[in-house]
Residue, then its C-alpha position, 0 to 999 in steps of 0.5 A: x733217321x736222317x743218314x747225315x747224322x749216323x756214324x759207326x760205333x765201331x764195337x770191340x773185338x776180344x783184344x784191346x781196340x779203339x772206340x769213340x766215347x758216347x755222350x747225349x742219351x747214349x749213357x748215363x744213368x737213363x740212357x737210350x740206345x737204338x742200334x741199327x746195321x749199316x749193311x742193311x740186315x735186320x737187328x733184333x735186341x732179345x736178352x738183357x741179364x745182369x753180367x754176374x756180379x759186375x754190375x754190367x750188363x749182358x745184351x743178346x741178340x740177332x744181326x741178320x741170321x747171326x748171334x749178337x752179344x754185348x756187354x755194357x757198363x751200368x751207364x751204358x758204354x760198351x766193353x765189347x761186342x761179339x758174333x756169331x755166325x750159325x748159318x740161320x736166316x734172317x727172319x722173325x724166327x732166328x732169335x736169341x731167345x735166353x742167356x745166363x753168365x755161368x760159374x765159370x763166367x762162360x756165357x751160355x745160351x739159347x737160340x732159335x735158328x731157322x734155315x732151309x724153312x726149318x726151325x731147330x733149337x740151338x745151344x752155345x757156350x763161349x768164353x768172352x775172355x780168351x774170345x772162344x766159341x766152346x761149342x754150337x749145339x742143334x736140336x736133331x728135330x724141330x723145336x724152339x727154345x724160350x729159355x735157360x737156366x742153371x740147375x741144381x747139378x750147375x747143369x743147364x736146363x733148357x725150355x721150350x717146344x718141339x714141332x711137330x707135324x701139322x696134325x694131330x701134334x703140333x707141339x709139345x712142351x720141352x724140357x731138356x738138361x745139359x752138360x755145361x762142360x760139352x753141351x751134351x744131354x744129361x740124362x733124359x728129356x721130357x716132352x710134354x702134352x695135353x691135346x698137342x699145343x703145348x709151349x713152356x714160355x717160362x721156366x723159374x727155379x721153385x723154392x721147394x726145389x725143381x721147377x715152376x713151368x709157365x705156357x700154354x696148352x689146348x685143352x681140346x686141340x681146336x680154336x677157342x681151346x687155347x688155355x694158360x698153364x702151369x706145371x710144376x717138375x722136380x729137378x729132373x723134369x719128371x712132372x709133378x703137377x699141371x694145372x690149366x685155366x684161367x677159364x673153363x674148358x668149354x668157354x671160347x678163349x685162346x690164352x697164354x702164359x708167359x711169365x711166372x715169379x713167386x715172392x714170400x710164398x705166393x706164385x703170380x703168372x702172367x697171362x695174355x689172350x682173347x676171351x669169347x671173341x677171338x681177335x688175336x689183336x683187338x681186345x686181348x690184354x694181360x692177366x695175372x693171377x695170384x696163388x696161394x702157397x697152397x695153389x688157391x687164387x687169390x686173386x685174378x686181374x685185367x689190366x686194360x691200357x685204354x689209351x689203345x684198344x689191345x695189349x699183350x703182357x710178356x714179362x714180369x719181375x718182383x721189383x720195387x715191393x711189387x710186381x713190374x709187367x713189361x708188354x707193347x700195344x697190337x693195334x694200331x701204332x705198337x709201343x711199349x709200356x710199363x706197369x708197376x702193380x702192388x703185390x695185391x693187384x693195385x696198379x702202382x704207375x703205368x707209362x707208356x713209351x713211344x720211338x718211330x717204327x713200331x715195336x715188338x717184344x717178342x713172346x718166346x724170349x724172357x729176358x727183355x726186362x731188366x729190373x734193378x733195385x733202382x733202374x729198369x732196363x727193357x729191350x725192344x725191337x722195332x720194325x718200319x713201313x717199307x724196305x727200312x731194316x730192324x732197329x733194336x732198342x736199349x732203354x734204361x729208366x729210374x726205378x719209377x719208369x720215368x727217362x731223363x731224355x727230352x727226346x723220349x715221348x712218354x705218357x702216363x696211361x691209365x689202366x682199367x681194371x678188372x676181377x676175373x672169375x677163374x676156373x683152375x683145374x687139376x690136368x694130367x699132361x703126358x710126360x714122354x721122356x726123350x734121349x736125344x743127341x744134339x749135333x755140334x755145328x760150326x760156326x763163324x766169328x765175323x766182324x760186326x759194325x752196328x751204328x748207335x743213335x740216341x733218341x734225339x737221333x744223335x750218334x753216340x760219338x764223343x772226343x773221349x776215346x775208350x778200350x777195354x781189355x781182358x787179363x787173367x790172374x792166375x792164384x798168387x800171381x799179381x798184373x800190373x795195370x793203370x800204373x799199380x800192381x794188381x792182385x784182386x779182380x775187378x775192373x780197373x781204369x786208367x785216363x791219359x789226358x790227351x795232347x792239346x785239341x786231342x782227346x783223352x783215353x779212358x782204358x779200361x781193364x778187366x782182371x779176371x780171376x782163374x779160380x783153382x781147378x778141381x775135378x772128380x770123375x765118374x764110372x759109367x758102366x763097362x757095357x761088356x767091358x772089364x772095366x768102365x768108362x771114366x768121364x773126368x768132370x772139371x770146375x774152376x779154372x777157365x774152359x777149354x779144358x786140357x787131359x792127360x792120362x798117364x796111360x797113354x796119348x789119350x784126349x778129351x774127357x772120357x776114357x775107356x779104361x781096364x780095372x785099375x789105378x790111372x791119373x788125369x792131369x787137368x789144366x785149363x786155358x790159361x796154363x796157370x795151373x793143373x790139377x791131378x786127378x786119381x781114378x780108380x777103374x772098378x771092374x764091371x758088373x755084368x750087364x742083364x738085358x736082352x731083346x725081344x721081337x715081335x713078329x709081324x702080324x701080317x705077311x708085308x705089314x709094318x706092325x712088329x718090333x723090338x722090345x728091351x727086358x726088363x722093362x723099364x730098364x733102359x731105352x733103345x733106339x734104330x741106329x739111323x734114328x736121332x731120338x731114344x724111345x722107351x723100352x719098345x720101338x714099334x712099326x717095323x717090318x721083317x728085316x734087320x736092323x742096327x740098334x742102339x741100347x741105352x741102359x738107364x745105368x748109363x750103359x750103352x751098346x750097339x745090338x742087330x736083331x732081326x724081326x722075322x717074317x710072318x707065317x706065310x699066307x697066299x692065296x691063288x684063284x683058278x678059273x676060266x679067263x675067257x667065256x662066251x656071253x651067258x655062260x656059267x663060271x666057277x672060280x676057286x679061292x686056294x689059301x696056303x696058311x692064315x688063322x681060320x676061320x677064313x672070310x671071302x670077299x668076291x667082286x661079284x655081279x648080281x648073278x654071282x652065288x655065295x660071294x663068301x665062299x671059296x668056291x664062286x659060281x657066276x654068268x659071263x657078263x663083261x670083261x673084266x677083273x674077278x677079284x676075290x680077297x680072303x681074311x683071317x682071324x688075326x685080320x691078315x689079308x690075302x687077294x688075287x685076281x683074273x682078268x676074264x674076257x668075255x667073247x660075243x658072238x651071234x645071239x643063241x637063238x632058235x626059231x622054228x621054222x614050221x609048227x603045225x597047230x593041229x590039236x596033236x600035243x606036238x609043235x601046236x606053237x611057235x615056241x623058240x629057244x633061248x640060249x643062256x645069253x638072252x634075257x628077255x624077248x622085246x619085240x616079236x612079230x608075225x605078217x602075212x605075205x601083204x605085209x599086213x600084220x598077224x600076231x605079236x608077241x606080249x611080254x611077260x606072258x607065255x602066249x606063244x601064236x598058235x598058227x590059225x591060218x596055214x601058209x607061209x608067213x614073214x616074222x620079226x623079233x627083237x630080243x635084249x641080250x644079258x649084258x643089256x644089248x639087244x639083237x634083231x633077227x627075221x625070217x620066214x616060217x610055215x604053218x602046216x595043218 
């Protein structure tokens, strides 16, 4: 974009400011807006939702590493903008990835933050009236969430991953609910796996009750194993039933689920991926598969935009009397398209929009399609060659897909469709329940200037100047604004013609009601204490919440409290009103568990650990750890260790057990450490304890005797370790070792030096004596005083000279030693007859 022609949109703060009008296709019914940051950061649009039931709008995303959030009109004119700061990076990974207005017209949200090469998941709550961030939450482990909705209970149920390691378990799917008040866990997690690839993408409120769950999973954890899958869990998460297609399981193809919608019974997912050929761009392109109330397909359908050659489907909506998928091209230039399908599969239109740069709609967010009974809203971010940053963008369409703006390159596309044959099969995934803090992390509320341009590259910059602005009416109460006494909320303007050749000011005012405070409480259990603990649970009003206890200067929430009758005065932020909650605290019942621990198989091993009785009836966790396990925590060594017990009726308590050592088993090898080359050796293997029968192992050369044996005979060699490990029953080991040192010294050889072969059975040969040292005779040779030779010796037999001539005669001998050195000697001997 040309720089001569972008200005700053300067974008409200909480409190009422200045901002210039926008004109051309920053508003209207069909407008177009794409923000940039002037500073250079990155901006990603991630989130559209509708802003309750104002008929405004909701956008979310990132600016940098921060948090982004507006709020629009219908037409697009900006209320305000707001940031957050969480300390994330600037990268494809730190987004907005789900929002939802609450009740209590708090704003609630999911974040995918990423620092210090780490990626955790990460929940907000803040109130866009008195401009409070109310809490900043992080994951304690790495995860990414893809979503958030309201529960049943009005708690927030969030959905996602959690990463693990590389190998075996990569990911698992994520299902985690929250307290919407503190933003603390309600009750237990779930984790969710197959073959350790599993992702829920997203998560839809069933009609039944509970939840449908779209992702992916692997069905054998290798390449080409990648499937779509669907779950379904009740309210608190426990699974119900999982299924996995669209393929067999030995076919080769890598898909996904990303979104899934039931209308009138029947459930349509859609789907993304490559079959038989892996491409992971050129070729793949979305299904969507039609169930049956009764989970048989109806039917399953490709959709191929042939004008590119690979697309990927990430949303879809019911709208229009039909199914409204949202999705960018991979190969080649990136747009983004539409598709608007019959309830049966037919395609309707499909349209196709093209903006410089290329565009990304990002997989782990659902909420980038907004559809209205007669507009459409989608959000795209686009990114460019060079050091050019990240432009996100807002587009609004008529309920037909077609924009009023000249400036918008749009094609109808045709659409090639096909039948897919499906496999469906029913799939038990495990569902590990979790119990996890997450941490409060604090975060910034910096200024933020975005610059906005329409699709013509014109600023969204007009003479019409605009504010808006909060208030808060408190029940009975009335406000004036734009002239008129106001007792209803809603929003409210008032335009001031401005002096000649001036603008005019268009002042908008939003009255916000603040509903009756009410709340009610719960007794959690006394974990050893008379009475209880008291957590007071508010609504109406407007968060923060304020309590006072008439026992005293106590804040917050939760109380601790003896048995007996107490008062807490709830007020809200506003000070319109309070509300005096009566609490009776019951005296405890007594808490029946205990612990037990499990000794070490083995001395030093790491195989013990702490059991909670009864089983089942709780979970418990190492006070240095973040996560809750069930029942067990395994992989301990003998020591002490600190713990935390958490009670499924909600009692929790701090405990130390010590896991003892093992019964000892040692072992200790006696023997020679030094030997003359040849020698014989025997080393002894002495146990103290272990479970018989006892197995030995020796390092043993080929000379040694039983080398399983405690007692261990063998021929000095070299030197060297001698080893000798012993095991027992229960698989314990024990080893020690010896360093011999094996000596060398002359060759214990013995040659006579006379024989006299005389026929009288005595020294009738030249037989020498070989010590333990040698193993064989190589070379042995006899000459006569002329240097001529007369006998030698042939190896391998015993065919010692016999001496046939006396006299006095010159020998050689060559011999090869056990260690498979050899040794030369000579001398004389006489042959006397």
């Amino acid at each position: 974009m040309n720089a001569l022609f972008r200005y700053f949109l300067l974008l409200l703060a909480f409190f009422p400011g200045w901002m210039a009008g926008q004109e051309n296709h920053c508003t209207g019914s069909r407008y177009v807006q794409l923000y940039y940051d002037d500073s250079g950061r990155d901006v990603r649009l991630s989130c559209i939702v509708d802003y309750g039931g104002s008929g405004d709008i909701l956008v979310g995303g990132m600016a940098g590493g921060d948090i982004l959030l507006s709020r629009l009109s219908a037409e697009g004119v900006v209320r305000w903008q707001r940031a957050i700061a969480t300390g994330g990076e600037s990268t494809e990974l730190s987004l907005v990835n789900g929002l939802l207005v609450d009740p209590e017209g708090m704003i609630a949200g999911v974040v995918s933050h990423f620092s210090d090469n780490r990626q955790t998941a990460g929940l907000f709550r803040y109130n866009p009236v008195t401009d409070q961030l109310l809490y900043y939450r992080k994951a304690p482990y790495e995860s990414d969430p893809t979503g958030i909705l309201l529960g049943g209970g009005g708690e927030y149920v969030v959905s996602g991953s959690r990463i693990g390691a590389p190998s075996p378990i990569f990911r698992r799917g994520l299902l985690q609910r929250f307290r919407r008040n503190d933003g603390s866990p309600l009750g237990q997690g779930h984790y969710y796996d197959l073959a350790g690839e599993e992702t829920i993408f997203d998560l839809l409120p069933h009609p039944d009750g509970g939840y449908l769950a779209a992702g992916a999973a692997s069905v054998r954890g290798s390449a080409g194993a990648g499937r779509s899958v669907l779950l379904q869990v009740d309210p608190g998460g426990n699974l119900l039933s999982s299924r996995v297609g669209p393929v067999a399981d030995d076919r080769n193809a890598r898909l996904f689920a990303f979104d899934v919608e039931v209308e009138q019974g029947r459930t349509y997912l859609l789907q993304w991926g490559d079959l038989d050929r892996i491409t992971g761009a050129e070729g793949t392109l979305p299904i969507i598969t039609a169930f049956a109330a009764g989970g048989e397909v109806l039917w399953s359908r490709k959709y191929d935009l042939t004008a590119s050659s690979g697309e990927v489907g990430i949303e879809m909506a019911i709208h229009n009397g039909g199914l409204l998928l949202y999705g960018y091209s991979l190969v080649g230039k990136r747009d983004i398209f539409l598709l608007q399908l019959e309830f049966s599969g037919e395609v309707r239109w499909a349209r196709r929009y093209s903006f410089p740069g290329n565009a990304q709609v990002y997989q782990r967010g659902n909420q980038q399609l907004l559809a209205r009974p007669f507009r459409i809203l989608v959000a795209a971010t686009y990114s460019f060659r060079g050091t050019q940053p990240h432009e996100g963008l807002l587009l609004q369409l008529d309920g037909e897909g077609r924009p009023l703006a000249e400036c918008l390159v749009v094609e109808d596309s045709p659409v090639a469709v096909s039948n897919l044959l499906t496999v469906w099969s029913e799939r038990s995934l495990s569902d590990t329940m979790i119990t996890a803090d997450w941490v409060e992390e604090a975060a910034d509320r910096p200024e933020t200037e975005l610059v906005a341009v329409d699709d013509c590259d014109r600023p969204c910059a007009g003479c019409t100047e605009r504010s808006f602005s909060s208030r808060v009416l408190c029940p009975g109460d009335t406000i004036l604004v734009a002239g008129s006494w106001r007792s209803e909320p809603g929003l409210y303007r008032d335009t001031l013609s401005g002096r000649a050749g001036a603008c005019d000011t268009v002042a908008t005012t939003e009255i916000v009601d603040a509903p009756p405070i009410s709340a009610r409480y719960l007794q959690l259990p006394g974990c050893g204490l008379a009475g209880g603990t008291i957590e007071v649970i508010p609504s109406g009003g407007l968060p923060p919440y304020g309590y006072a206890w008439s026992d005293g200067p106590r804040t917050g929430s939760r109380g601790s409290l003896d048995p007996g009758a107490y008062q807490v005065t709830v007020s809200d932020v506003t000070g319109c009103q309070s509300f005096v909650l009566p609490v009776t605290v019951a005296a405890a019942a007594d808490t029946d568990f205990r612990l037990e621990v499990t000794v070490p198989s083995c001395p030093g091993g790491s195989d013990g650990g702490v059991a909670l009785l009864p089983a089942g009836s709780g979970r418990l966790k190492l006070l240095s750890d973040t996560t809750f396990t069930a029942d067990a925590i395994t992989g301990l060594a003998s020591g002490f260790y600190s713990l935390i017990v958490r009670l499924d009726d909600g009692c929790e308590v701090y405990r130390e057990a010590e896991v003892p050592p093992s019964a000892p088993f040692h072992l200790q090898l006696s023997g020679p450490e030094r030997g003359r080359l040849g020698d014989p050796l025997t080393y002894t293997a002495q146990v103290t304890g272990g479970s018989p029968p006892l197995a030995f192992t020796w390092s043993a050369d080929s000379t040694a005797s039983c080398v399983a044996c405690p007692s261990y005979q063998l021929t000095a060699r070299q030197t060297g370790w001698i080893t000798v490990e012993a095991g027992d029953a229960s698989g314990c080991t024990a080893r020690d070792s010896l360093f011999l040192v094996v000596e060398r010294g002359p060759p214990r050889v013995y040659v006579p030096t006379a024989f006299s072969p005389n026929g009288d059975g005595h020294n009738d040969l030249w037989v020498p004596g070989l010590g333990p040292d040698i193993a064989a005779i190589v070379s042995w040779k006899v000459y006569h005083r002329w240097g001529g030779l007369v006998w030698s010796y042939e190896a391998g037999g015993a065919n010692y000279w016999d001496g046939a001539v006396a006299g006095v005669y010159f020998y050689t001998l060559v011999v090869r030693l056990i260690d498979g050195t050899v040794a030369e000697l000579s001398g004389e001997v006489t042959v006397v007859r």
